[in-house]
Every structure is written in structure tokens, then in C-alpha cells.
Phi, psi and omega in degrees: 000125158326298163230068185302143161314000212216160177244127177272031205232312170274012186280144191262335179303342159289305219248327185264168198264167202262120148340299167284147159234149171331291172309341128328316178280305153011274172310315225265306191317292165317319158306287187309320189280346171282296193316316183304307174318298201303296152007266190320305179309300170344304180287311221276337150339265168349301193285331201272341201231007156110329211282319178265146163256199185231119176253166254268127158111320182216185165301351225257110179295126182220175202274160206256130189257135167328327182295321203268345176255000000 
């Protein structure tokens, strides 16, 4: 490049050592997979008190309209 934006001499993703460890990514993996949970407890809370129905053709949870009751 003639004139990169950037000096490519500073990029730190070459050259420096990773901020994060594997136990980090970890962590970061366990954290997501609680959210996935909780979520899920969230929807099924919903689905048991009316506000989602279950809709026609899948598994797919949708939100339940004036219309459908």
C-alpha cells in the first residue's frame, strides 16, 4: 500500500502477547451458556403465563396477538 492508514509496525495482533488465556475464553463460554439458560427459563415463564403461544409448523415460540385469542 502507498499510504495505509495505519503503520504497520504498530499493529499489536502480530506481535504482543494475548491479553486473554484460554481460561478466560472459558469463562467468557460459561457466562454465555448461563445467559442461554436463563433466557430459556424466561421463554418457558412466558409460554406457561400466556404471553408466547407455541406457533403452527415448528418448535418456534411466538408472541401471543389479541388476534390469536
Amino acid at each position: 500500500m502507498p499510504n495505509p492508514p495505519f503503520q504497520p509496525g504498530r499493529l499489536a495482533e502480530e506481535k504482543s502477547e494475548s491479553i486473554f488465556t484460554p481460561l478466560d475464553r472459558i469463562g467468557q463460554l460459561t457466562m454465555r451458556n448461563l445467559d442461554i439458560i436463563d433466557t430459556r427459563a424466561k421463554l418457558g415463564i412466558y409460554a406457561k403465563s400466556g404471553v408466547l403461544s407455541l406457533g403452527t409448523g415448528g418448535d418456534l415460540l411466538h408472541l401471543a396477538t389479541k388476534d390469536a385469542e
